[in-house]
N, C-alpha and C positions, 0 to 999 in steps of 0.2 A: 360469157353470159350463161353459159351452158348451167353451170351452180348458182343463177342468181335466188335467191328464194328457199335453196336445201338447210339452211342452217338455222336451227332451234333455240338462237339465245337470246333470250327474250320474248317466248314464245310460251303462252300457257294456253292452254284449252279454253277458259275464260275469251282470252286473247282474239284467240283462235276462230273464236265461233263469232264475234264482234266482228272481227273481219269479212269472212265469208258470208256472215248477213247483210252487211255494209257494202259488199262488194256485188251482191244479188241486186239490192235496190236501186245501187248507182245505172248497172247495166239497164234494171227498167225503165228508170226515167229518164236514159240517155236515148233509150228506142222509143219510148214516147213523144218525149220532144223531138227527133228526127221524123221521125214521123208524122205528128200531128204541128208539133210549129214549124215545119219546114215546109213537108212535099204537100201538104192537106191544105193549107193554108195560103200555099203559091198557086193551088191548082181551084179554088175560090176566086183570088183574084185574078187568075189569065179568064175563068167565063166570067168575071164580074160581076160577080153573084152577090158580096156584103153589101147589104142595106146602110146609109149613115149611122145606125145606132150600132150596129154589129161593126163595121170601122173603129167605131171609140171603143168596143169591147177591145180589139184587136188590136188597137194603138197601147192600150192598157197592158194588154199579156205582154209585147213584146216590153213595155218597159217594166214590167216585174222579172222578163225573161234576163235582161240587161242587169239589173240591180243585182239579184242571183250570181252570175256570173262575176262582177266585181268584185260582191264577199267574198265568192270561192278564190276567186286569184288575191285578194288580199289576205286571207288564212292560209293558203299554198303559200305567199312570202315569209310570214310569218312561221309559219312550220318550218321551214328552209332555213332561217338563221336562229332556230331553236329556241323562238321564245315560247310557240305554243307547243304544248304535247302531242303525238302521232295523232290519238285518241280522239281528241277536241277537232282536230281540222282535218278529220277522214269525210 
């Protein structure tokens, strides 16, 4: 694994920089959500703090959070037997 990633074929600068920004944003919203729909959100419900309306917010996030996550794994299959392009399902 030591070379995985050294090698430039198919690699342009265009390329390049689509990644490294794509790969910036993944990292933030994967620390956001660890952190505000995880630890933020369990640590509400141990004091019992959401109100009924703030519940239905919350029942809400997590199912756009669920939805989210299906696309991604259905474009990751898709990527994987090459029907879509790296590009499309980064």
């Amino acid at each position: 694994f030591s070379n995985a990633g050294k090698g430039r074929m198919g690699r342009t600068k265009k390329n390049e920089l689509f990644y490294q920004i794509g790969t910036k944003m993944v990292k933030f919203f994967y620390l956001w959500a660890k952190y505000f729909l995880g630890f933020f959100i369990n640590f509400l419900v141990y004091l019992e703090a959401p109100t009924p309306s703030q519940w239905k917010f919350l029942h809400g996030l997590y199912l756009l959070n669920l939805g989210t996550i299906s696309i991604a794994i259905f474009l990751h299959t898709l990527r994987f037997k090459k029907v879509l392009p790296g590009k499309l399902t980064f």
